[in-house]
C-alpha positions in Angstrom: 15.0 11.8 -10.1 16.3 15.2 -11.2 14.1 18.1 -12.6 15.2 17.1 -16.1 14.6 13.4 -16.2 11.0 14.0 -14.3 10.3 16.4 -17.5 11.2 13.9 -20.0 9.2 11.0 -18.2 6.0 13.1 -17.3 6.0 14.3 -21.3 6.2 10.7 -22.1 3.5 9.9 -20.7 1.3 13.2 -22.0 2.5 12.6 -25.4 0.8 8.8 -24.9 -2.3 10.5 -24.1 -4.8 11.8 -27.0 -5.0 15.4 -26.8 -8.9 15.5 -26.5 -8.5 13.0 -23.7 -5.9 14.8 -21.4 -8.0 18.4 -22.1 -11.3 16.4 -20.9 -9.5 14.8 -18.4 -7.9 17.6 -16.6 -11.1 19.5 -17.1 -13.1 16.9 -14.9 -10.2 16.8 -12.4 -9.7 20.2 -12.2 -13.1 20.9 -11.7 -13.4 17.9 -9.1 -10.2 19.3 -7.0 -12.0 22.5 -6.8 -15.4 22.0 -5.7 -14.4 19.4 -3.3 -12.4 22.5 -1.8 -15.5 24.4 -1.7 -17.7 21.9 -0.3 -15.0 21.7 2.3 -13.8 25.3 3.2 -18.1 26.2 3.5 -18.0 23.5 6.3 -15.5 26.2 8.5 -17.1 29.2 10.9 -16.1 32.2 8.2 -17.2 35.2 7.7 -20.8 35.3 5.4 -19.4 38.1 3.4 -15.7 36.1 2.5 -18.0 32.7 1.5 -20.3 34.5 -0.8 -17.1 35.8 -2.5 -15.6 32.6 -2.5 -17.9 30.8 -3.9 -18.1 33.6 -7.3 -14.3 33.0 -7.1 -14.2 29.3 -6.8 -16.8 28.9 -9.8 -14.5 31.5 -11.9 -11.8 29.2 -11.5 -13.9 26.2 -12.5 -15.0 27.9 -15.9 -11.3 28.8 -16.5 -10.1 25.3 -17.0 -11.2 24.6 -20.4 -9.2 27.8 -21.9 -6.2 27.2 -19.6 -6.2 23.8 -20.1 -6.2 24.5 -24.3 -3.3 26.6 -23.6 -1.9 24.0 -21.8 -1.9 21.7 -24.6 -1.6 24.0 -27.8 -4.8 22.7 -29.1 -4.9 24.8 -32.3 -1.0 24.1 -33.2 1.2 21.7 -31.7 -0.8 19.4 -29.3 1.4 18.9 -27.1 2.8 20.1 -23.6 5.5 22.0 -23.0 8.1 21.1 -20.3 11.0 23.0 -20.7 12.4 24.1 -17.4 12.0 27.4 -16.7 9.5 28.0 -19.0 5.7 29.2 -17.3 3.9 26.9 -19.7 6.1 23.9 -17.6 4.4 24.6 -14.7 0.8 24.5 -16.4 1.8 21.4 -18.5 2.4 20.1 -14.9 -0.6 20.9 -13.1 -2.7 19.4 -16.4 -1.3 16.2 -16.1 -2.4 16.2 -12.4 -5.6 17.8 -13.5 -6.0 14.2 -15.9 -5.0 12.0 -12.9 -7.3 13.1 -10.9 -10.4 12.9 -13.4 -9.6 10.0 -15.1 -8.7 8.2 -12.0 -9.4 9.7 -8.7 -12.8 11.1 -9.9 -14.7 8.1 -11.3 -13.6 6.3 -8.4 -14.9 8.3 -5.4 -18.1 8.6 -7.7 -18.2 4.9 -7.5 -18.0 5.0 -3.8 -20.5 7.4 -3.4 -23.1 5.6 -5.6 -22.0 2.3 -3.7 -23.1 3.6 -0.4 -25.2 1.7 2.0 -28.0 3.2 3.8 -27.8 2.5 7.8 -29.0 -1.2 8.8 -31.0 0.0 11.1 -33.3 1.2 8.5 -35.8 -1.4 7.9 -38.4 0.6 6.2 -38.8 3.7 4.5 -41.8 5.2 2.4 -42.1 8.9 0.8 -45.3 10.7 -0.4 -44.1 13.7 -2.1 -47.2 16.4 -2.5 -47.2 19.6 -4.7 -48.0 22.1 -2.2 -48.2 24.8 -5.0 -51.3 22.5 -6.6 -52.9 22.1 -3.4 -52.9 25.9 -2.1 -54.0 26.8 -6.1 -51.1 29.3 -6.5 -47.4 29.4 -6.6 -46.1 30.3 -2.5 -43.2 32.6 -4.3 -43.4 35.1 -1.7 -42.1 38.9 -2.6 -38.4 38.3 -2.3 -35.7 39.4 -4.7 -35.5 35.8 -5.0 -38.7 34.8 -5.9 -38.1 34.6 -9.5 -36.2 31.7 -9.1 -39.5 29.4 -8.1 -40.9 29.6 -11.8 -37.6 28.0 -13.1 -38.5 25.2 -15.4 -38.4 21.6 -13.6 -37.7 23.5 -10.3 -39.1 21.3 -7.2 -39.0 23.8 -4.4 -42.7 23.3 -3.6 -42.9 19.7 -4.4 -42.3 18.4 -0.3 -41.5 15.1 -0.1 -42.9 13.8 3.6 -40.9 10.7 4.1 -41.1 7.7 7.1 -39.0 5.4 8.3 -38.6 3.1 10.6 -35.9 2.2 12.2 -35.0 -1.3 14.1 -33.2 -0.4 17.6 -31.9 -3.2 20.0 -31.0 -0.8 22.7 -34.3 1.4 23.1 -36.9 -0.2 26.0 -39.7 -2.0 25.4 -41.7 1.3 26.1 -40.4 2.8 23.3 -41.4 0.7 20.9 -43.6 2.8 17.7 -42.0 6.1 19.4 -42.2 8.9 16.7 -39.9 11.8 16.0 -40.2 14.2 13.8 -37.5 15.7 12.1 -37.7 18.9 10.6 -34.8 21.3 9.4 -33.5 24.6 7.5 -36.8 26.1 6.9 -34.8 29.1 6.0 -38.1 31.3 6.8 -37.0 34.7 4.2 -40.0 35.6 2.6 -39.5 33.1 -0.1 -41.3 30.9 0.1 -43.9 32.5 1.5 -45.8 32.0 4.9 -49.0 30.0 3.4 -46.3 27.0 2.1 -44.9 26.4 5.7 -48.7 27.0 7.3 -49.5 24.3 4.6 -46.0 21.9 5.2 -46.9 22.1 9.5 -50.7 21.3 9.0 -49.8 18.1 6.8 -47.1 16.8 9.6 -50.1 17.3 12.2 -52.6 15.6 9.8 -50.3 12.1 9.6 -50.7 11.8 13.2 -49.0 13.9 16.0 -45.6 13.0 17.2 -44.5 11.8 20.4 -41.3 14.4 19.9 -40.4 17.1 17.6 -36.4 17.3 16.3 -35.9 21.3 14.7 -32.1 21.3 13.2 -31.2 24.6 12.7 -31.4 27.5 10.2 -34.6 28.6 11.3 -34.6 32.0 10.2 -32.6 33.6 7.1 -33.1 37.2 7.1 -33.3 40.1 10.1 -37.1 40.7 9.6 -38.8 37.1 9.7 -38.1 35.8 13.1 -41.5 37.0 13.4 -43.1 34.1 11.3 -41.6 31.5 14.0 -44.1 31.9 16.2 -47.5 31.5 13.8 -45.3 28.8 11.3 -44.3 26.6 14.1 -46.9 27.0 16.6 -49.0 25.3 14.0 -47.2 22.1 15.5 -48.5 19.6 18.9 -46.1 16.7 20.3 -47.0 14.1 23.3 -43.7 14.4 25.1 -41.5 17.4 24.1 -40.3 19.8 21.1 -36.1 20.7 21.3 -34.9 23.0 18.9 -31.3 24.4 18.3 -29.9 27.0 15.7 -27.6 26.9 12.8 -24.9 29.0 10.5 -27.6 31.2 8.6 -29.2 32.0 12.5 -25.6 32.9 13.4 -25.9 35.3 11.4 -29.1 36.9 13.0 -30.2 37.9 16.2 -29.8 34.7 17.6 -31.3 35.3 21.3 -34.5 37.0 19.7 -34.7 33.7 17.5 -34.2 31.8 21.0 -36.9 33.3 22.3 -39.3 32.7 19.6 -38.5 29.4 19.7 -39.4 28.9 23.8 -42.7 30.6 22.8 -43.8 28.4 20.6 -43.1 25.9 23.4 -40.0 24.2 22.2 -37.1 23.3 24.8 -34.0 24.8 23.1 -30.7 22.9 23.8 -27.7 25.0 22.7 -26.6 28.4 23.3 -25.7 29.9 27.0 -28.4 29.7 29.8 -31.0 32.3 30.0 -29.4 34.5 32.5 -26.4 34.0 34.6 -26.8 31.2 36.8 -30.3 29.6 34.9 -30.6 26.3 35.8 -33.1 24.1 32.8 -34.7 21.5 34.6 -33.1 17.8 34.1 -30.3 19.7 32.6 -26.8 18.8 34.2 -24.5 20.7 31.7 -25.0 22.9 29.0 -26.4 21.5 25.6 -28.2 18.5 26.9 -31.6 17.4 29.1 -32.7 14.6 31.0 -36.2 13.9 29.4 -38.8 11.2 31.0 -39.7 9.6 28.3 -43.1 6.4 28.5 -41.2 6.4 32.0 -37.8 6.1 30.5 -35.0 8.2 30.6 -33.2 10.2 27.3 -30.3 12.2 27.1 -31.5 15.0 24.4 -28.4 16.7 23.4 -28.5 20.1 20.8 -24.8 21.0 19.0 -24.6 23.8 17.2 -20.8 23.8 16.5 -19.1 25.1 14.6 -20.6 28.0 14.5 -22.0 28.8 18.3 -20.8 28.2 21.4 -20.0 26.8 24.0 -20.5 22.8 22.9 -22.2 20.8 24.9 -20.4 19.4 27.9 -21.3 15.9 28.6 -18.9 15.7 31.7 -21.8 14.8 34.1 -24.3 13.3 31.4 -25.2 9.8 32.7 -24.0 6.9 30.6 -26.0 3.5 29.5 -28.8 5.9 29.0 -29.8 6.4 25.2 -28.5 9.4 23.6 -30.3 11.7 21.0 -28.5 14.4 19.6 -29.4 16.9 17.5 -27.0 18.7 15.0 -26.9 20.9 12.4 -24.3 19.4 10.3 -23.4 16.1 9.9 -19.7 17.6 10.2 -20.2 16.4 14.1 -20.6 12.6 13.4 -16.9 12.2 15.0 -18.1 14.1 18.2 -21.2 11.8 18.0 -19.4 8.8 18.0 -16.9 9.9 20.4 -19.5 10.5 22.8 -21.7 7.4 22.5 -24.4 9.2 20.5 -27.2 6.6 19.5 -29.2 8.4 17.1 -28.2 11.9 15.5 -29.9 13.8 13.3 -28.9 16.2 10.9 -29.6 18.6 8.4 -27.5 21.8 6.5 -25.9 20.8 3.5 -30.1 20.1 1.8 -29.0 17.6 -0.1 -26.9 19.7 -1.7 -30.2 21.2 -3.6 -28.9 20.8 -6.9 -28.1 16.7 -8.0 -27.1 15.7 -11.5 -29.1 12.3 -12.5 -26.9 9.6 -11.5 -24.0 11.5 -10.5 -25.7 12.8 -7.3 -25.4 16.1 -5.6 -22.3 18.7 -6.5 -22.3 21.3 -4.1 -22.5 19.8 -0.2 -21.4 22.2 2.1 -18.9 19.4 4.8 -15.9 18.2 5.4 -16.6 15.5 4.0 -18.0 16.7 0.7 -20.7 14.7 -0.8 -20.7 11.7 1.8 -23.1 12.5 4.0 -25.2 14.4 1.8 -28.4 13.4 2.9 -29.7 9.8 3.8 -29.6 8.0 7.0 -26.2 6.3 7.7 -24.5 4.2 10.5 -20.9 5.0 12.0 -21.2 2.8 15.2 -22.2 3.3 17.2 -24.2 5.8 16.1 -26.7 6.2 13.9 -27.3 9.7 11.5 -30.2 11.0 9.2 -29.4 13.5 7.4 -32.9 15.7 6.0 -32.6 18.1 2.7 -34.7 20.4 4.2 -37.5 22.4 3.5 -36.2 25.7 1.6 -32.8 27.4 1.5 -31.5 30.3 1.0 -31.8 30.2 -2.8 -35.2 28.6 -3.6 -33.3 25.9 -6.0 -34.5 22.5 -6.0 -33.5 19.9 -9.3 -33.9 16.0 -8.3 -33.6 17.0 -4.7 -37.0 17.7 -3.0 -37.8 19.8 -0.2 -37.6 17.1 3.0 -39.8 16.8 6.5 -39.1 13.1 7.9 -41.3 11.3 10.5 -38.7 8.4 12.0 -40.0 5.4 13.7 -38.5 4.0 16.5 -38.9 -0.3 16.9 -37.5 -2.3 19.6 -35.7 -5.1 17.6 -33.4 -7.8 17.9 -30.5 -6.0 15.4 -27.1 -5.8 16.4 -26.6 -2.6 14.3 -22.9 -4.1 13.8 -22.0 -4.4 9.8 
């Protein structure tokens, strides 16, 4: 099909269209195509500084539609696209009615899809108590930041923790493990806001429902140069019967991430990723880098920490033993290929907060992965391995809207499940 015929069909089939339909239309689409290529580009190892930017860029762009869009289609004169060869308004008339293919068609159905998903099999129970933390201390934890304002926003839920359970129904685990308890806690994003009395508060209520055989920390620990200092008081607040492993995510990247190691391995906590301590270190049970052999109710686990993209070196699991259960700990759910590469059983995840911000019934808009919005938060099941995914407790921005701050205790039962859908 030549230039000229592909004109005359594509204006065909605009000219079919109401005008107010293809301008919505290509509005949704255009502003589908371009957050999904936010959500994906914020998955990649860039610079902080070119993301912030970005992301002021990408939004532009968004708000632009409408009025490029209008222009597109002559609204206030002839209503119609122009697709004269040559001619620049060809090339937008173009784009508009791939804009309107995508959001009248693509769109609605990966929005389908994503409000289709299943939750992982495995999960067999699950039960939330969500507690106002700002009610219970008597004041608002806003802290001092430049940020702070942002708490008092009307309908905002950043102090409202939700402490969630669930069990989960494992074929493969021994006998010993049955009622084993991990708790999974992630991007704490210590700043200054919120301040130190909310995650004094968050730590004593996770002790007060009963202590936890392990403790699972997923990254983003710290988010500014001065509060690696809270680590030690926030987080010593915390007991386990077998072991605490903690590894470190993008925003820690961006700090001093040995001094953040350290604080971490005060508190007690075995921290998995990163380079040993000094040349030649040998971590006990440890047979390669990223990953321990823990004795656990006199069974063994592999306890694996990847902090990729963002840190190195990945965890080599050349000489890790197989037929032995696997936990691995992640900061994005990004690495649910590597885990089920690698014969990860359970993975847990954190990072993109459940995406902080969710629209009721369309879900979350901005999630920070490859794969967009799929794994946004939730526990899912890619065999053979199995991946919860926590919101978090704070962020960067203190923004919460239908998407409470998370901390998840997660129940391990020896069942008689398959786990195969």
């Amino acid at each position: 099909m030549n230039p000229e015929m592909l004109a005359a069909y594509l204006q065909s089939v605009a000219d079919s269209i109401p005008w107010w339909l293809l301008l919505l239309g290509a509005c949704v689409g255009h502003g589908f195509l371009f957050i999904v290529a936010l959500n994906v580009f914020y998955a990649w190892p860039l610079p902080h500084e070119l993301m912030r930017y970005t992301r002021k860029v990408d939004v532009f762009i968004i708000l632009c539609g409408p009025m490029m869009f209008a222009t597109a289609v002559d609204v206030f004169d002839t209503q119609r696209l122009i697709w004269d060869i040559g001619h620049w308004r060809a090339y937008l008339s173009g784009y508009t009615v791939l804009c309107w293919i995508v959001g009248c068609g693509i769109a609605p159905i990966c929005e389908i899809l994503y409000l289709l998903r299943q939750p992982a099999p495995q999960l067999v129970n699950e039960t939330a108590e969500t507690v106002d933390v700002e009610k219970e201390l008597g004041y608002a934890p806003c802290g001092n930041t430049k940020e702070s304002v942002a708490c008092s926003l009307p309908w905002n839920q950043c102090f409202q923790v939700e402490f969630t359970e669930k069990t989960l129904e494992l074929p493969q685990i021994p006998d010993a493990w049955d009622g084993l308890t991990i708790l999974h806690l992630t991007d704490l994003h210590l700043c200054g806001t919120p301040d130190r009395a909310f995650f004094h508060f968050v730590m004593e209520r996770c002790m007060a429902q009963g202590v936890p055989d392990m403790i699972a920390l997923t990254g983003d620990v710290v988010d500014s140069e001065w509060h690696h200092r809270w680590i030690v008081p926030v987080l010593g607040k915390l007991r386990w019967n077998v072991g605490a492993f903690a590894i470190l995510g993008n925003h820690d990247s961006w700090r001093d991430v040995t001094l953040i190691r350290r604080r971490l391995r005060r508190v007690g906590m075995t921290v998995l990723g990163g380079p040993p301590l000094f040349p030649g270190a040998a971590i006990p049970g440890n047979s390669g880098t990223g990953w321990q052999m823990i004795d656990l109710r006199g069974e063994p686990m592999i306890v694996i920490g990847h902090e990729g993209p963002w840190l190195d070196p990945l965890p080599d699991l050349g000489n890790c033993p197989d037929k032995i259960f696997r936990l691995c700990l992640s900061h994005t759910p990004d690495n649910i290929s590597w885990a089920r590469e690698n014969h990860i059983d359970l993975m847990l995840a954190g990072h993109v907060h459940g995406g902080q911000i969710r629209i009721p019934v369309l879900g979350s808009v901005f999630v920070p992965s490859r794969y967009s919005r799929r794994f946004d938060c939730g526990t899912f099941f890619l065999d053979p391995t199995i991946m919860h995914v926590g919101r978090g407790l704070s962020g960067q921005h203190p923004l919460r809207f239908f998407c409470k701050p998370e901390v998840t205790r997660i129940i391990l039962r020896k069942g008689k499940r398959s786990g195969l859908v």
